[in-house]
C-alpha positions as CSV (number, residue, x, y, z in Angstrom):
1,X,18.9,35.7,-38.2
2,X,18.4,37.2,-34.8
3,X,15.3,36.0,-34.4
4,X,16.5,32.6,-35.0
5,X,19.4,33.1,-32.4
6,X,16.7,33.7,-30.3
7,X,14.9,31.1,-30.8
8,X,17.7,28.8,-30.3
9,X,19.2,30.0,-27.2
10,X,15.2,30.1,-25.9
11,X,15.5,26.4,-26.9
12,X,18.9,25.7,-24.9
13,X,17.5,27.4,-21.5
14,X,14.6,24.8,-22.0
15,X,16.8,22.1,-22.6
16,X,19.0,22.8,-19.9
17,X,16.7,23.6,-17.2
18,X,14.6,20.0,-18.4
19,X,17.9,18.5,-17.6
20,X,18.8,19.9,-14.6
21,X,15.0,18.9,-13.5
22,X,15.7,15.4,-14.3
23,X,18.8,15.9,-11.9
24,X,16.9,16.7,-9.2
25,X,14.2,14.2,-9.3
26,X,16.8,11.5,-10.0
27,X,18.5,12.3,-6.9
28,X,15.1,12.9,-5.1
29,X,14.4,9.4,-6.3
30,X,18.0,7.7,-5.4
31,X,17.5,9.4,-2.2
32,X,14.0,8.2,-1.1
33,X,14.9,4.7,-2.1
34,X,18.3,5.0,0.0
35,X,15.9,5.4,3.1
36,X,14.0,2.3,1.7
37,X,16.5,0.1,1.6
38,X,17.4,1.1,4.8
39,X,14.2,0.3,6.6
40,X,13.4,-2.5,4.8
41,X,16.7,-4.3,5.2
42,X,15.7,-6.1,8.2
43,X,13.1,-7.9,6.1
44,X,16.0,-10.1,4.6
45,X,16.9,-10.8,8.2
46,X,13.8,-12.7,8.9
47,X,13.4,-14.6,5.8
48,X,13.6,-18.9,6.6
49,X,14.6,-20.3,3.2
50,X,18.3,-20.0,2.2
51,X,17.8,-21.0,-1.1
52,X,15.7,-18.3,-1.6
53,X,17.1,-15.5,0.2
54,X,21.0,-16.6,-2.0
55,X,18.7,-15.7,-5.2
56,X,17.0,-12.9,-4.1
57,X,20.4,-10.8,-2.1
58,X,21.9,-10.0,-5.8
59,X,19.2,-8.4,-7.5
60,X,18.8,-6.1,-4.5
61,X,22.8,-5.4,-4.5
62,X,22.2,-4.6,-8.2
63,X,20.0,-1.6,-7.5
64,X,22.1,-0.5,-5.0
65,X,25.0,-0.5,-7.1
66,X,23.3,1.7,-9.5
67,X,21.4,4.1,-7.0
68,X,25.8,4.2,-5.9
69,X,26.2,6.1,-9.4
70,X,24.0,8.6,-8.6
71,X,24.6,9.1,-4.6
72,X,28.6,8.3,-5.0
73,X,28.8,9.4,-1.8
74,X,26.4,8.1,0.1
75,X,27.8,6.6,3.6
76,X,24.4,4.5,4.3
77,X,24.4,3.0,0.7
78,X,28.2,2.0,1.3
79,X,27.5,0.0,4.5
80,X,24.5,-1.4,2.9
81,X,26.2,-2.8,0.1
82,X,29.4,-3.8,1.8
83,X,27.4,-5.7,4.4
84,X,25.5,-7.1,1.3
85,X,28.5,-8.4,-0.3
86,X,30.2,-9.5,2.6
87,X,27.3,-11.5,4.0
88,X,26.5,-12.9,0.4
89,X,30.0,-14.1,0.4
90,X,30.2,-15.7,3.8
91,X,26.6,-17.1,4.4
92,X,26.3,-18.4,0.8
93,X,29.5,-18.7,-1.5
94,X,31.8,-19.8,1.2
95,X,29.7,-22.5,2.6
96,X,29.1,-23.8,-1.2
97,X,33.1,-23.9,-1.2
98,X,33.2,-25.8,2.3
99,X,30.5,-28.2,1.0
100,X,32.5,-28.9,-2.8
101,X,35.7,-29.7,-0.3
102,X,33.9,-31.8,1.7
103,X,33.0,-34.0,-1.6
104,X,36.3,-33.4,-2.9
105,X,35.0,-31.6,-5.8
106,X,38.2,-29.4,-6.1
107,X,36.3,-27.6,-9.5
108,X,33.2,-26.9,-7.4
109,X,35.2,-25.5,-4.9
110,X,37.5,-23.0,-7.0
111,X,34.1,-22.0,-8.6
112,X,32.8,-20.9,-5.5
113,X,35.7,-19.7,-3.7
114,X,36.2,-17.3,-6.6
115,X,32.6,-15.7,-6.4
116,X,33.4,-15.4,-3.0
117,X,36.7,-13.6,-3.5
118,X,34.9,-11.4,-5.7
119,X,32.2,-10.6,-3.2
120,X,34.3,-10.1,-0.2
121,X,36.9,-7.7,-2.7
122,X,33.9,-5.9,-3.3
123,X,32.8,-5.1,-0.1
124,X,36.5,-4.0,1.2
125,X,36.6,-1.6,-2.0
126,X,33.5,-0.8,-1.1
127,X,34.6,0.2,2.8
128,X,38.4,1.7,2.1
129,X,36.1,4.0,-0.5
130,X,34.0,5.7,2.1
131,X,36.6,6.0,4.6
132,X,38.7,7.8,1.7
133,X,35.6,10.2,1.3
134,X,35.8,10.5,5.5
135,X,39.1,10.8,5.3
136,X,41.3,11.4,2.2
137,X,44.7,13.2,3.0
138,X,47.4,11.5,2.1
139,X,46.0,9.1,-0.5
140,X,43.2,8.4,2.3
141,X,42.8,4.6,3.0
142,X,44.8,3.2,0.4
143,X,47.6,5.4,1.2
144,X,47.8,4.4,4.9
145,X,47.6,1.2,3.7
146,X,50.4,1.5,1.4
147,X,52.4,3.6,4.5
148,X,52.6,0.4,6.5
149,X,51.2,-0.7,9.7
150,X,51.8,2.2,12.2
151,X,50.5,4.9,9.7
152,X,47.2,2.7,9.3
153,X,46.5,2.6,12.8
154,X,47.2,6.5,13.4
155,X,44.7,6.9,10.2
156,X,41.8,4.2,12.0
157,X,42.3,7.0,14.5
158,X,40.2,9.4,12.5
159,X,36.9,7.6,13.1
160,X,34.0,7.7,15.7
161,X,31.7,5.2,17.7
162,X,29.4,6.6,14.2
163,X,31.5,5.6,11.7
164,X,32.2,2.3,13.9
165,X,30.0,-0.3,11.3
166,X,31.5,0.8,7.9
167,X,34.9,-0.1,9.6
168,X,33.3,-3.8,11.1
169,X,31.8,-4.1,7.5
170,X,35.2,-3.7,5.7
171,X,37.4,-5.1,8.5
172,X,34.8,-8.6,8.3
173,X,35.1,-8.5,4.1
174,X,39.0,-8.4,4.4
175,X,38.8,-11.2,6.9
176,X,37.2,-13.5,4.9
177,X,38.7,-12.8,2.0
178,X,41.8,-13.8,3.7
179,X,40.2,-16.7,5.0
180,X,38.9,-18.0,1.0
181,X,42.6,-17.4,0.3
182,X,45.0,-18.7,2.5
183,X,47.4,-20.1,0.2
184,X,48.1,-16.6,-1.3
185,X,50.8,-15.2,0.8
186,X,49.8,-11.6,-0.6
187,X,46.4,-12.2,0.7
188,X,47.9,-12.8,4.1
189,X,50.0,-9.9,4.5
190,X,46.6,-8.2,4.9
191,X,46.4,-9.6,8.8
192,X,47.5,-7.3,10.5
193,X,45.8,-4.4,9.1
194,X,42.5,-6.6,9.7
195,X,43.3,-7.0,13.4
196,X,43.9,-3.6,13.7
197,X,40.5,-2.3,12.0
198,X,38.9,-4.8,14.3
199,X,40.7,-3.4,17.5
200,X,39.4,-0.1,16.7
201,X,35.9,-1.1,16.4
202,X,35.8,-3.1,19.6
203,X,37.2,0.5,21.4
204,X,34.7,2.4,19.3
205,X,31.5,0.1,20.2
206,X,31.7,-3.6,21.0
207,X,28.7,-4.3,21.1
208,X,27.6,-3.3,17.4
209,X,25.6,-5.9,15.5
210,X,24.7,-8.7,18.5
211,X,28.6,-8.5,19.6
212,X,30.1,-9.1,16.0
213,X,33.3,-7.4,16.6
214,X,34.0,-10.1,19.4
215,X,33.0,-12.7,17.1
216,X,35.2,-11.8,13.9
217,X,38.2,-11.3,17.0
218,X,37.7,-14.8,17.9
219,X,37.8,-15.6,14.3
220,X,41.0,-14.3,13.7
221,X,42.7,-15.3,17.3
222,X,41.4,-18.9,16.1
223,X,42.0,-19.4,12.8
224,X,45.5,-19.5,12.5
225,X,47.6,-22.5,13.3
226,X,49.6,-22.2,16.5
227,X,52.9,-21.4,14.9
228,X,51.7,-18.3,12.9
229,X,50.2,-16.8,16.5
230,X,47.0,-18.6,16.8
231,X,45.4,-18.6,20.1
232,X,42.4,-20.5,20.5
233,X,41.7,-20.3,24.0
234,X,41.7,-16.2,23.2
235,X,39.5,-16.9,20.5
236,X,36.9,-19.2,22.8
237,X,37.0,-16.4,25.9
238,X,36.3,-13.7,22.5
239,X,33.1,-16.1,21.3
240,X,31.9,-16.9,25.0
241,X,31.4,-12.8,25.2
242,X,29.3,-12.9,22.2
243,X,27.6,-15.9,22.9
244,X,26.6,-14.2,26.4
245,X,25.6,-11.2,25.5
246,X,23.0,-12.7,22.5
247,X,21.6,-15.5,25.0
248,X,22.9,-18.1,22.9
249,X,20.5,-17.3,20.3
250,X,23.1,-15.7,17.7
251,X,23.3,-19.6,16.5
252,X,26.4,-18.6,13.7
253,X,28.3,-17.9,16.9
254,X,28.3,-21.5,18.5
255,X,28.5,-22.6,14.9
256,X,32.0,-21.0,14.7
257,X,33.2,-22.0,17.9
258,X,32.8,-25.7,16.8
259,X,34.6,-24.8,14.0
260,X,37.5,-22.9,15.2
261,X,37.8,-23.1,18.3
262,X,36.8,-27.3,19.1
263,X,39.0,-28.4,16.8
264,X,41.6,-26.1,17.4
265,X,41.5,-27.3,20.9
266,X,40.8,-30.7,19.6
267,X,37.7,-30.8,22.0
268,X,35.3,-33.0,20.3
269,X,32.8,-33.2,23.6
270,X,32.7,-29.3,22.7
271,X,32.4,-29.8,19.3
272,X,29.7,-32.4,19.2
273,X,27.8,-30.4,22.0
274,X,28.0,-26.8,20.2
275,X,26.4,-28.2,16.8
276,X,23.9,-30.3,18.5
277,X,22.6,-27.4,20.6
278,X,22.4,-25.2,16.9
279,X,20.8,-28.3,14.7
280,X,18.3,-29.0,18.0
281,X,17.2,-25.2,18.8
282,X,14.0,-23.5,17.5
283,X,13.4,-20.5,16.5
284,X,15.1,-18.4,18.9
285,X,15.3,-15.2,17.5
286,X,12.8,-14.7,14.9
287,X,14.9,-11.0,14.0
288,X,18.0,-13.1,12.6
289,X,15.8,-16.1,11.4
290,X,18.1,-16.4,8.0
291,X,21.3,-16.0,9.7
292,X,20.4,-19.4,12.2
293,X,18.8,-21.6,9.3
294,X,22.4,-20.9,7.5
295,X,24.4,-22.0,10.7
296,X,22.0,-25.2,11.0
297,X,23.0,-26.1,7.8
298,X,26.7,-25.5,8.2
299,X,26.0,-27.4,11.5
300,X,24.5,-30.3,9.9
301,X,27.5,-30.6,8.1
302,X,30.2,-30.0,10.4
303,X,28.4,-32.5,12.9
304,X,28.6,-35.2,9.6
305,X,32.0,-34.5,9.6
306,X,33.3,-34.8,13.5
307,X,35.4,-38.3,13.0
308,X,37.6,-36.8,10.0
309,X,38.6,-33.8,12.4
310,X,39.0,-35.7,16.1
311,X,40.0,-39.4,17.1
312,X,37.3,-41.6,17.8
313,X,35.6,-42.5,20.7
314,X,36.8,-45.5,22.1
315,X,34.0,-47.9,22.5
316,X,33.3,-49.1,26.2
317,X,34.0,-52.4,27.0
318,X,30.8,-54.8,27.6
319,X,30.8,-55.9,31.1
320,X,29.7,-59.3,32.1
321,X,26.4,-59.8,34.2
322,X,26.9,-59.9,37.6
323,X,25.4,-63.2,37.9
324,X,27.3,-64.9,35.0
325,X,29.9,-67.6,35.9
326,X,33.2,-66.6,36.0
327,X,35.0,-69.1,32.9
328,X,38.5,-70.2,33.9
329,X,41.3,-70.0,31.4
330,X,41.5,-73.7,29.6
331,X,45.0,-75.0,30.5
332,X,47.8,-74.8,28.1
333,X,48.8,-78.1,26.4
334,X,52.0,-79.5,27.6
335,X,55.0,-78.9,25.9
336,X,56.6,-82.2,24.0
């Protein structure tokens, strides 16, 4: 009997110390392809085909998600995926949406605006998660949330310059999830919590990601009517800082100008001349290669649509040669 006692508890400390192995390695292993991903996410960047890169972006989040199980924690892995989400959403689901609308496929449309609820949900989850783990006293982002407007801004307080692009990722997810949902008044409410993410990320580092946080400002300024505090001459000053700063060659940018700002301003000179200078450029910036063949392709169709958004242009008048006769009116018949 003892020496089967033995035995067994010889066989637990093997069993046990196997397991705890496995542990290790797996978290070795989550943690060596953490670094992967991170260097080879600018790969994605550079990638020309749309159609491809839309296919390819959700097997990659897939592994992320489960390498997330192991590394719970993990601030990179966060980012990564929230990014992931929110760009999938944006660059891909959103413009499917836009495109369904423009066909007045109304199914189409509230197929794709509900992948890219999903998405954008995702990546704000994602974001209010890690600055919980950052931060988590009093029900950590969530519960500032829930406390209301003031207490949210004294939490945003909490982060650094370093902490900066999980708070653009998150703040640029909620965004557009407002934006995919603006008949949902609860969806809404979330505005001002959005504006004031983005306010602390453009004091933290303004110039993170080409000028993004300037961009997604503009975005916001812009894309509310006038009566519900829209200001699209704020929003064209916010996009003319980013568009400066990138040379023109972050081609999304002028993209969204036309979009929100032109026809805010109902300037269809702007308008027309924006996506005409996106459709027409080359390759400008072979580091953001996918990100400019998805505005020309927004472009494309934003340009198609320029006389359902602005009043037409009057044709001129053809004038006469110089050397034609002048005709005289015929006289009137007299009245019997």
């Amino acid at each position: 009997m003892r020496k089967y006692a033995s035995t067994l508890l010889v066989g637990l400390l093997v069993a046990t110390s196997l397991s705890g192995c496995d542990g290790i390695m797996t978290n070795i292993a989550a943690g060596s392809t953490i670094r992967v991903i991170r260097r080879a996410a600018p790969a994605m960047s550079r990638l020309e085909d749309p159609d491809f890169a839309e296919q390819a972006i959700p097997g990659g989040l897939g592994t992320m998600e489960g390498v997330l199980v192991i590394k719970p924690e993990d601030a990179d892995l966060h980012a990564s995926l929230a990014r992931g989400y929110a760009s999938l959403g944006f660059a891909f689901y959103l413009d499917h949406m836009e495109a369904a609308l423009a066909n007045d496929d109304e199914e189409a449309a509230e197929h794709w605006r509900g992948r890219a609820t999903m998405a954008f949900r995702r990546a704000r989850s994602l974001g209010l998660e890690m600055l919980t783990i950052w931060e988590d006293d009093n029900g950590g982002a969530e519960g500032a949330i829930n406390g209301g407007i003031d207490t949210w801004n004294a939490y945003l307080q909490n982060f650094d310059a370093d902490q900066a692009p999980m708070l653009y990722w998150t703040a640029y997810a909620w965004a557009n999830f407002i934006n995919a949902n603006r008949d949902d008044i609860d969806a809404i409410a979330g505005l001002p919590f959005v504006n004031a993410m983005v306010d602390r990320v453009l004091a933290l580092d303004d110039t993170f990601y080409s000028y993004a946080p300037h961009a997604l400002r503009a975005g916001l300024m812009g894309g509310l009517p006038a009566q519900l505090g829209g200001r699209p001459q704020d929003a064209k000053r916010e996009f003319e800082i980013a568009i400066a700063a990138t040379q023109r060659h972050n081609l999304m940018y002028l993209t969204m100008e036309a979009r929100i700002v032109a026809v805010a301003l109902q300037d269809r000179a702007l308008y027309q001349s924006l996506l005409e200078e996106v459709i027409n450029a080359g390759n400008v910036d072979p580091d953001n290669l996918l990100a400019n063949q998805c505005a020309k392709r927004r472009a494309a169709r934003y340009l198609a649509d320029i006389d359902n958004l602005f009043e037409p242009v009057d044709a001129p008048a053809e004038e006469a040669p110089a050397d034609a006769p002048v005709e005289t009116p015929a006289a009137e018949a007299p009245a019997n």
